[in-house]
KEGU-308400 format. One record per residue (C-alpha): residue number from 1; residue in one letter; chain; x, y, z. Coordinates in pm, whole numbers, plus 50000, padded with zeros to 5 digits. Layout:
N
<node NUM,A,A,<X,Y,Z>>,
...
END
This chain:
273
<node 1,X,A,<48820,49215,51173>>,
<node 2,X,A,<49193,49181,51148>>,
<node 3,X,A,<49485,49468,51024>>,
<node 4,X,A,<49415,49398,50657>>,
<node 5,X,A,<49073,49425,50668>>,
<node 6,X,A,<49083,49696,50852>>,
<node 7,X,A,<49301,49857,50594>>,
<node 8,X,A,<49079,49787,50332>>,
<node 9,X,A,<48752,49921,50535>>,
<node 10,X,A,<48965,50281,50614>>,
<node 11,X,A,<49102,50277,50228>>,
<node 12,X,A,<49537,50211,50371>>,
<node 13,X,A,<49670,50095,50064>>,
<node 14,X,A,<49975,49864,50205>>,
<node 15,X,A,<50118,49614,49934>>,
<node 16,X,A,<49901,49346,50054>>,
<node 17,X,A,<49611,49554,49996>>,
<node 18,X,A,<49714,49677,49629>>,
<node 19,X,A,<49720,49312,49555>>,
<node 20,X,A,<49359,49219,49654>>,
<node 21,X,A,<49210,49481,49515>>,
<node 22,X,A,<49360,49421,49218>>,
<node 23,X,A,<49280,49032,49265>>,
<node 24,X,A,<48889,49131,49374>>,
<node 25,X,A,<48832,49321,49064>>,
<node 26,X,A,<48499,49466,49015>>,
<node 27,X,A,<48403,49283,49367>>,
<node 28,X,A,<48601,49489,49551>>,
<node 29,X,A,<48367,49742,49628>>,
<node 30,X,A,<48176,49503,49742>>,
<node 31,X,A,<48381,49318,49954>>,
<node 32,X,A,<48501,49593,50126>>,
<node 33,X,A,<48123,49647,50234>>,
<node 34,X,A,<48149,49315,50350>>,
<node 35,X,A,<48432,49406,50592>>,
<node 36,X,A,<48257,49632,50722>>,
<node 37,X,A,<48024,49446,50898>>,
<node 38,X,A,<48314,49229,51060>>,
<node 39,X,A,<48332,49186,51412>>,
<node 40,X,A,<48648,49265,51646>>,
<node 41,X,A,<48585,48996,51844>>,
<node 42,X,A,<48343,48664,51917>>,
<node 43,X,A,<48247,48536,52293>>,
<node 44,X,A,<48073,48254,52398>>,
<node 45,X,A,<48051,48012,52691>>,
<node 46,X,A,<48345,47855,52542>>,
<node 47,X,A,<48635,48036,52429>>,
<node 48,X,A,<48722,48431,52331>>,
<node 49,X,A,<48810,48479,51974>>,
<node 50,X,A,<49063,48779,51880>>,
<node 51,X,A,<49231,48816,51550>>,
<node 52,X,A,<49521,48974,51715>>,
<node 53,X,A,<49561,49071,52113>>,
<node 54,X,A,<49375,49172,52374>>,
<node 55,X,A,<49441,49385,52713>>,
<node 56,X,A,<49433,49104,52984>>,
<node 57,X,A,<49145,49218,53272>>,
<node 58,X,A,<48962,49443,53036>>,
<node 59,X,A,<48651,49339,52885>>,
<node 60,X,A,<48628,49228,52530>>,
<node 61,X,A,<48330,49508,52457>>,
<node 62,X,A,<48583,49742,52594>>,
<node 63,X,A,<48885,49659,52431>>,
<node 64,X,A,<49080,49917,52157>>,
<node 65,X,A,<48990,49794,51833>>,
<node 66,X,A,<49368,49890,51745>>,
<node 67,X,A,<49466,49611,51968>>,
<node 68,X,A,<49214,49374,51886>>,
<node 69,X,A,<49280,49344,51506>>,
<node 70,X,A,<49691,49425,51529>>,
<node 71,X,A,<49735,49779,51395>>,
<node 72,X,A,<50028,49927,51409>>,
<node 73,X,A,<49940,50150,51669>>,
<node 74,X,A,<49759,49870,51868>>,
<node 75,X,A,<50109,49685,51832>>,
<node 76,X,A,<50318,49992,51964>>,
<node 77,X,A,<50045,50019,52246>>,
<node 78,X,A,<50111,49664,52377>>,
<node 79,X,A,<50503,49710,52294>>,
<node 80,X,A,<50455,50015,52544>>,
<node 81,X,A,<50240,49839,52774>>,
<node 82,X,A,<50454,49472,52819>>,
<node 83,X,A,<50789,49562,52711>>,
<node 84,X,A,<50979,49238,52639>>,
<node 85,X,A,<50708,49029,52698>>,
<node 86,X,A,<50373,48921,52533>>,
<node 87,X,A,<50022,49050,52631>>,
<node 88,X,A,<49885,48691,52678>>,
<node 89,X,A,<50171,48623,52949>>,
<node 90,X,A,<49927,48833,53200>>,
<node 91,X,A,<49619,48653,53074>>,
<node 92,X,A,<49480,48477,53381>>,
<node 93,X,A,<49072,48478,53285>>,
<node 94,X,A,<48985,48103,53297>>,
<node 95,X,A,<48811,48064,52967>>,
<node 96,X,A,<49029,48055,52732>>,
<node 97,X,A,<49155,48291,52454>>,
<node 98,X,A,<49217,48232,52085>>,
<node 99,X,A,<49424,48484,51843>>,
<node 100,X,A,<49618,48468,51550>>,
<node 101,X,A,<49797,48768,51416>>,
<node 102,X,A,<50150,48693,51544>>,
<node 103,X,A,<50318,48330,51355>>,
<node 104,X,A,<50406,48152,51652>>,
<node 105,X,A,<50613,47881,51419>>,
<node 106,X,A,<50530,47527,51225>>,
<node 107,X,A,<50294,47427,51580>>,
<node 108,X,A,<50047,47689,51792>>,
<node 109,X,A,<50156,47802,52088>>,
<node 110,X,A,<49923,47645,52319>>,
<node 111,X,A,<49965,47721,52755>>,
<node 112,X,A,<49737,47557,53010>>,
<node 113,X,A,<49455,47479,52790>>,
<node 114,X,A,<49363,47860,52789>>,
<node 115,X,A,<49577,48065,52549>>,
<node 116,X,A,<49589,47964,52211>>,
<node 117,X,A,<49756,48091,51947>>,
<node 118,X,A,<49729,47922,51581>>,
<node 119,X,A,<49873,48105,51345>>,
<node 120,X,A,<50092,47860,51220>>,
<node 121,X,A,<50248,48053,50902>>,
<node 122,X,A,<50013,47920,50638>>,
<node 123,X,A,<50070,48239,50426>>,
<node 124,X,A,<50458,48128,50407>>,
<node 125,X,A,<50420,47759,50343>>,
<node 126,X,A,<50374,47642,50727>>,
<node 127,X,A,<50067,47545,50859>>,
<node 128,X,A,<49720,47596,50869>>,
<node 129,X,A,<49565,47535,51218>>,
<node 130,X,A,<49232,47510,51336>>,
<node 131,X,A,<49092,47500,51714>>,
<node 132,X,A,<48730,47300,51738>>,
<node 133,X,A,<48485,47367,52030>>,
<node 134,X,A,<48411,47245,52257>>,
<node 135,X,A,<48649,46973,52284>>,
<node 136,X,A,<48927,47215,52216>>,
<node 137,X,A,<49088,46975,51971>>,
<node 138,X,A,<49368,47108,51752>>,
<node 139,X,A,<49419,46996,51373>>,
<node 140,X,A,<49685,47126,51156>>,
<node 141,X,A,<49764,47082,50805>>,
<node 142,X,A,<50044,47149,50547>>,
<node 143,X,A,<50021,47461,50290>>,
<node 144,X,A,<50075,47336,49987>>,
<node 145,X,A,<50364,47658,49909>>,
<node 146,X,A,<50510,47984,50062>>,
<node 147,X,A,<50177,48152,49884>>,
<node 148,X,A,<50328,48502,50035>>,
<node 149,X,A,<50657,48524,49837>>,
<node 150,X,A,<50484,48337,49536>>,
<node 151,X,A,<50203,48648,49508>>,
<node 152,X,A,<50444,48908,49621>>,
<node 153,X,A,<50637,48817,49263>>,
<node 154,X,A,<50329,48723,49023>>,
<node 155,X,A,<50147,49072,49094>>,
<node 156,X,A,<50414,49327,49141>>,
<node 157,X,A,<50425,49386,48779>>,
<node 158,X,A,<50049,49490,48774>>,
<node 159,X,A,<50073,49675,49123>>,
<node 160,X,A,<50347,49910,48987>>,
<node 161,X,A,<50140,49944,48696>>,
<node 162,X,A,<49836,50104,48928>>,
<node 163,X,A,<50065,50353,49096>>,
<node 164,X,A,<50008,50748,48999>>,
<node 165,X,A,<50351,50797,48827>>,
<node 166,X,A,<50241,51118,48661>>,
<node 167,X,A,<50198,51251,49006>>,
<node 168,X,A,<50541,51149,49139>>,
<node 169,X,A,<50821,51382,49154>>,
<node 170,X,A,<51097,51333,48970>>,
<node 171,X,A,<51323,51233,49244>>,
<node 172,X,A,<51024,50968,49426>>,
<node 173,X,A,<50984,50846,49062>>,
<node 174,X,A,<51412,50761,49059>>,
<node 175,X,A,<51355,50646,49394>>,
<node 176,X,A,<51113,50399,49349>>,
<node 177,X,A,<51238,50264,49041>>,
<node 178,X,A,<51595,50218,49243>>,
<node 179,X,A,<51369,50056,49503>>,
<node 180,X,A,<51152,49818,49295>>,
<node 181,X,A,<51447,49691,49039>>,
<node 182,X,A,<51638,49465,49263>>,
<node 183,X,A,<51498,49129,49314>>,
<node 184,X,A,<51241,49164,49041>>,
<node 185,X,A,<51166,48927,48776>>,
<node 186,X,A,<51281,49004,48424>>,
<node 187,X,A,<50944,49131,48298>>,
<node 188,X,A,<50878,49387,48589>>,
<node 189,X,A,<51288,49476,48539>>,
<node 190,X,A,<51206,49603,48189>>,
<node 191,X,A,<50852,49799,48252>>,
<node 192,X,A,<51096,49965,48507>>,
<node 193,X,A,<51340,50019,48241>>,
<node 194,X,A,<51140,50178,47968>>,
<node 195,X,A,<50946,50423,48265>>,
<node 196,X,A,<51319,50528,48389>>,
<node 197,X,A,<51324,50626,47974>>,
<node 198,X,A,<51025,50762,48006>>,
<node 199,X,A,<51070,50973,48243>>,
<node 200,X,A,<51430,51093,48152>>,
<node 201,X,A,<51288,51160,47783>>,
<node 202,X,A,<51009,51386,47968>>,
<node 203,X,A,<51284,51579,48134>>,
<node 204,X,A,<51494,51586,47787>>,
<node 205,X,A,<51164,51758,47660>>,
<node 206,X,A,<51227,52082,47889>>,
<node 207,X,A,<51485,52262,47631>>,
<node 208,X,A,<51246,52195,47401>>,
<node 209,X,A,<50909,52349,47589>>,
<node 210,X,A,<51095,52663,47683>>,
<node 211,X,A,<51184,52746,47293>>,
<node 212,X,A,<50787,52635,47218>>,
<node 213,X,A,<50666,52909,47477>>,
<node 214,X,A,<50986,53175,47327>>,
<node 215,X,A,<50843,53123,46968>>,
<node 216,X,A,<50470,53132,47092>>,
<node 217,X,A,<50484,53411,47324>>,
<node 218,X,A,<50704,53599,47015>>,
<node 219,X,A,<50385,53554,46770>>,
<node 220,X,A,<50106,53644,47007>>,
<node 221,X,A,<49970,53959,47135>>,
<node 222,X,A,<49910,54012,47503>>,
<node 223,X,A,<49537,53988,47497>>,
<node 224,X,A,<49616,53634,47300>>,
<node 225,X,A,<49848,53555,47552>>,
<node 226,X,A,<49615,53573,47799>>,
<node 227,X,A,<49372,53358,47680>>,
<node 228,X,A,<49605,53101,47589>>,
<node 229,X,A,<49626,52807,47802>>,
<node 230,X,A,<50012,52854,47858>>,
<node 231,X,A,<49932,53210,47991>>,
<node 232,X,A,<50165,53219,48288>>,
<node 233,X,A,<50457,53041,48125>>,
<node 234,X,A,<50445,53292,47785>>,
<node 235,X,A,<50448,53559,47956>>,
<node 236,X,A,<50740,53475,48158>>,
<node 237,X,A,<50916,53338,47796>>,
<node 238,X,A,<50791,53761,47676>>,
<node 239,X,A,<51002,53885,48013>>,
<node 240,X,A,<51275,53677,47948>>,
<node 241,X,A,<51224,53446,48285>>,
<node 242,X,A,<51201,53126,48127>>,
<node 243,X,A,<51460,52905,48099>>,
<node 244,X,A,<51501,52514,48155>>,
<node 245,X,A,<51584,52569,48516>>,
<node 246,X,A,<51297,52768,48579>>,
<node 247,X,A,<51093,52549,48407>>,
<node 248,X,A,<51211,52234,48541>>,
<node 249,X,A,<51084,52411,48934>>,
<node 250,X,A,<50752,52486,48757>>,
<node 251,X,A,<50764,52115,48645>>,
<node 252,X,A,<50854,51881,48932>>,
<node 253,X,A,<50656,51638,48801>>,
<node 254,X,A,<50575,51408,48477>>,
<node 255,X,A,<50209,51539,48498>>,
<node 256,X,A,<50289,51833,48476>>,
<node 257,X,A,<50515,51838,48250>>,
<node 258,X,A,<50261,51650,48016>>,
<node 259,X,A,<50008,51904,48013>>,
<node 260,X,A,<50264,52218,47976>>,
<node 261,X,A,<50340,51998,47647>>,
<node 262,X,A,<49926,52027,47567>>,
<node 263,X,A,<49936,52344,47650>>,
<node 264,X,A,<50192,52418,47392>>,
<node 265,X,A,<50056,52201,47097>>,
<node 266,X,A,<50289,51971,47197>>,
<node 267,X,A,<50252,51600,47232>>,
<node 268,X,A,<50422,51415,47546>>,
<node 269,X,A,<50369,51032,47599>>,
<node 270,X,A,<50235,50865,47960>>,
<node 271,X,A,<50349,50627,48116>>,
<node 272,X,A,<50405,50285,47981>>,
<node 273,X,A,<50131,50060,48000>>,
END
């Protein structure tokens, strides 16, 4: 059990994660359950197996899981616990110890025969690097490309495309669309264009919703008021408390703003698709 699938397992939704679980489909359920049943560590006669750290002295079965698989709060732990140096610089059990977690460059990091750590950057076009027991023989090979950046571009597109944008506010929507546009590839650039329209044609749409409740609330009687799905917005129009500012604080949101179009006989669009 490492930090991602640990994410997945307690439903943490980092990039990373939107990405598989978009890439798993319909067996991501399944996989998930499959995490689950992950263990934080492996011991034998030979070697300790960790995906991340470990607290030097302490026995495996007692170990944080935070520090075992490399959560943050596992890593702030250790930061706390060995500032400026690494945990495995006080590891001084004779069998030896094997963790990933932390790139250690192109080669493992490799001390007395006992510490070993081989992640070798595979996921950024380095190395992949095995240990075999119980000779404790080390192979390495080439990735074949920097399969991090590569995926980080192919599936941002249909990441952003997940996210609740009804549900944002209007100024996290601006933000993240200031956020995602740089660096982007032309096709994500232009989804991000037409939802910034989107969601500055919703907000042109206020003037409009405010005369729609004036002109309903001026045809209805109270009782009809009432039972109209606009209630509380008509009968601040009959009062004379609705304007577009007003309505806009009643609205901080496209979802919102959607259904007080419904409401109103009105038809809004979603987001693009």
């Amino acid at each position: 059990m490492g930090n991602h699938e640990r994410k997945h397992v307690r439903g943490i939704f980092s990039y990373a994660q939107e990405i598989t679980r978009l890439q798993l489909g319909d067996r991501y359920a399944e996989t998930v359950d499959w995490m689950r049943t992950l263990p934080y560590y492996f011991e034998n006669e030979h070697v300790r197996v960790i995906h991340a750290a470990m607290l030097p002295g302490v026995p495996l079965a007692d170990q944080k899981e935070e520090i075992l698989c490399g959560s943050t709060s596992g890593e702030r732990e250790l930061t706390t616990l060995f500032p400026g140096e690494h945990w495995h610089d006080h590891y001084a059990d004779a069998k030896p110890v094997v963790f990933g977690h932390h790139v250690t460059g192109r080669q493992p990091m490799i001390r007395d025969d006992r510490i070993f750590g081989l992640d070798t950057g595979a996921c950024h076009g380095w190395n992949l690097t095995a240990l075999c027991l119980p000779e404790h023989t080390v192979h390495s090979v080439s990735a074949h490309a920097d399969h991090w950046s590569k995926v980080k571009v192919e599936w941002q597109l249909p990441v952003l495309k997940t996210k609740p944008w009804r549900d944002f506010t209007w100024p996290e929507l601006a933000e993240a669309i200031a956020r995602y546009s740089p660096g982007s590839d032309p096709a994500t650039r232009s989804w991000l264009g037409n939802l910034e329209k989107w969601a500055a044609d919703l907000r042109s749409s206020l003037p409009t919703l405010a005369a729609a409740a004036h002109r309903i609330a001026g045809e209805l009687t109270k009782e009809e008021m009432r039972r109209h799905p606009a209630a509380r917005f008509l009968f601040q129009a009959r009062n004379g408390r609705l304007d577009q500012t007003s309505l806009a604080k009643q609205c901080p949101t496209p979802g919102r703003t959607i259904d007080l179009a419904a409401a109103l006989g009105r038809s809004l669009p979603e987001p693009p698709v």
